[in-house]
N, C-alpha and C positions, 0 to 999 in steps of 0.2 A: 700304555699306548696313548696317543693322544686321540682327542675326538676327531668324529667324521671318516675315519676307517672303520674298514671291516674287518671284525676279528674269527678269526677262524683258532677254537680254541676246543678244547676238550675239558669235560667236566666229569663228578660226582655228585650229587644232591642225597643228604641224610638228614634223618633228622635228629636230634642231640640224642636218644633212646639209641642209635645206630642203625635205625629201618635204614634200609639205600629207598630213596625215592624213582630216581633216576641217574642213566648214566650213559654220555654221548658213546661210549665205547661199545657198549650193549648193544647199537645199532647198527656200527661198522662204521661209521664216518665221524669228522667233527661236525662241532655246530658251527655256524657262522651266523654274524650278528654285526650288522652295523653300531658303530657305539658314537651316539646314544641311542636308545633303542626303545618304544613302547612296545616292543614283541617280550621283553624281559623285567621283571621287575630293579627299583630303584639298586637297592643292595647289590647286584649282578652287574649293572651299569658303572656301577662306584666300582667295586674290585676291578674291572675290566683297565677301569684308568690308572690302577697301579702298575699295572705290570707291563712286561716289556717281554719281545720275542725270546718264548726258552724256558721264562718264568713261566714256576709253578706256585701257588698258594693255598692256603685251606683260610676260607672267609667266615665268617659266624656272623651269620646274618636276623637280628632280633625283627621282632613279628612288622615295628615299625618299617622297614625299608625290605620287608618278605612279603607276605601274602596279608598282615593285616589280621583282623579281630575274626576274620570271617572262616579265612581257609582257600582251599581249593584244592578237590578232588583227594587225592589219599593224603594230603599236607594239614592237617587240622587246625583250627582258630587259633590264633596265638602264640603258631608256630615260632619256633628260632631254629633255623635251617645253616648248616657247614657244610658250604660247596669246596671242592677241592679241584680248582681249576688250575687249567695249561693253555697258556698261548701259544700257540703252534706259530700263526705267521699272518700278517695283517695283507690286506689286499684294501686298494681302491674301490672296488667295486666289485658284484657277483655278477656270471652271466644271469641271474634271472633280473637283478634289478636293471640291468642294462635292458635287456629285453620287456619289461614290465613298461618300463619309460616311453617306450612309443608303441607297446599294443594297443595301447586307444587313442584319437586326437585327444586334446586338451581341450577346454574343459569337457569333461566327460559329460552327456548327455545321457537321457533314457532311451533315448534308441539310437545311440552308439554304438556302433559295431566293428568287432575288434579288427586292425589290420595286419591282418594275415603276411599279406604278400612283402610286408616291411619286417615283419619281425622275419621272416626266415630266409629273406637275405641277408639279417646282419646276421642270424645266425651261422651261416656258410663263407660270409668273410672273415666271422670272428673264429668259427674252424679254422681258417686255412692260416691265419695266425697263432693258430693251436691254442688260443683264448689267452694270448700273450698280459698277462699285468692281472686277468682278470682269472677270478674265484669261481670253480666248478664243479659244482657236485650234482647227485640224481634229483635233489631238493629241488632245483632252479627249473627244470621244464614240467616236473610233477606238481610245485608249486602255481606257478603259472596255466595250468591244464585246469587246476581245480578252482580256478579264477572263473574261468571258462565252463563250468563242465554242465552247470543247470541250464544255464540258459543258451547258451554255444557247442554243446555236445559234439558235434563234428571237425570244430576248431578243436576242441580238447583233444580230440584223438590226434591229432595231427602233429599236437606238440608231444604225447604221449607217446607216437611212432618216434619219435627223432629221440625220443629217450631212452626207448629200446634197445635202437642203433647204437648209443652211447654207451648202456651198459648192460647187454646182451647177458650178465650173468646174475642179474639181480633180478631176485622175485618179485618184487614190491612192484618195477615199472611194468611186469608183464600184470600183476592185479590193477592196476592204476590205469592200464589200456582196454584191459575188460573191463573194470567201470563203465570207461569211456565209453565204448561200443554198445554194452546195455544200456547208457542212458539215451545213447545214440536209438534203440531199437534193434539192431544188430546181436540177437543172443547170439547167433549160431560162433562169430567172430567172438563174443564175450566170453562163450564157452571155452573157445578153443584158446584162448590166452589165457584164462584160468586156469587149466589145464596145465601152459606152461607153468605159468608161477608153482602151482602145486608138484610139479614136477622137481623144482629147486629147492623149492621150501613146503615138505611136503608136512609142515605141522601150520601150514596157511588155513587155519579155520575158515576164514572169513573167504576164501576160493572155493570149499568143498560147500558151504550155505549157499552161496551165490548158487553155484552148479544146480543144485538141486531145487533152490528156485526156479529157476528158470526150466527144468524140465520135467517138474507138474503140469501135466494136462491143463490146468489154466492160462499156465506163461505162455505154453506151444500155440493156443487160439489165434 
């Protein structure tokens, strides 16, 4: 594929012993990656420019253009990592980068404050063109929510609701809007979204922790 597209592609990561690292299928969606990309390392970036819509590969990627001398996280120093990727299908652009593009004026300042009332009007004209050209996944408004979510809490929830809307059967956005809510101060909402997610995905650890945070006698004060 050439550069300056988005590649929406599917992967495996092992390591030559045959550990599976990770694996975009695992999560229920592909990845999507603008190429070229600092969200990936160099090796990832290079295979991606081989291939073409439909192609699948298995890359061997030596420590030089992987992770390096150092590692990271269960990938150990000096790794050489065989990804076994698939291009699904390249896209211009994802709705979150489109939307990313004007939640803040430019240049961004320290007490810039994000605009609202722009991003979710394109959001409702790029609905009603059913996000024609453009790449959508739950990634794009949960990514952007956690853009927002330390210091804009209530904007987060806002993009967090509209991603509910979008995909009502995934636990992740209902855990991703009770964040929201608890960082907002709103347990009672944080609860009751937790709740749901735990309902869909009821091996959601990090739902049943929350829960029970928040209703110790210190949270309730």
């Amino acid at each position: 594929m050439p550069p300056g597209q988005l590649a929406i592609c599917d992967y495996i990561l092992t390591l030559t012993n045959g550990t599976k690292i990770d694996a975009s299928r695992d999560r229920g969606a592909p990845f999507a990656v603008p190429v070229p990309s600092h969200q990936v390392i160099k090796g990832f970036n290079e295979a991606l420019t081989l291939l073409h819509v439909g192609d699948r590969g298995i890359f061997i990627l030596p420590p030089n253009i992987a992770y390096g001398d150092n590692g990271t996280g269960p990938i150990p120093p000096k790794a050489t990592l065989i990804f076994d990727i698939e291009l699904l299908d390249t896209k211009a652009k994802s709705l979150g980068m489109v939307l990313d593009s004007i939640l803040f004026e430019k240049p961004v300042k320290d007490d810039s404050k994000p605009q609202m009332a722009a991003v979710l009007s394109t959001f409702k004209e790029l609905k009603k063109t059913k996000f024609k050209d453009i790449y959508v996944s739950e990634n794009d408004l949960n990514g952007l929510g956690y853009e927002l979510i330390k210091k804009f809490p209530n904007e987060a929830v806002e993009l967090f609701k509209l991603n509910v809307k979008m995909y009502p059967k995934s636990y992740n956005v209902y855990d991703s809007l009770a964040e929201g809510y608890m960082t907002a101060g709103n347990n009672k909402l944080a609860i009751k979204n937790y709740q749901k997610s735990l309902k869909l995905n009821p091996k959601n650890t990090n739902a049943t922790d929350m829960i029970k945070k928040m209703e110790t006698p210190a949270a309730k004060q």
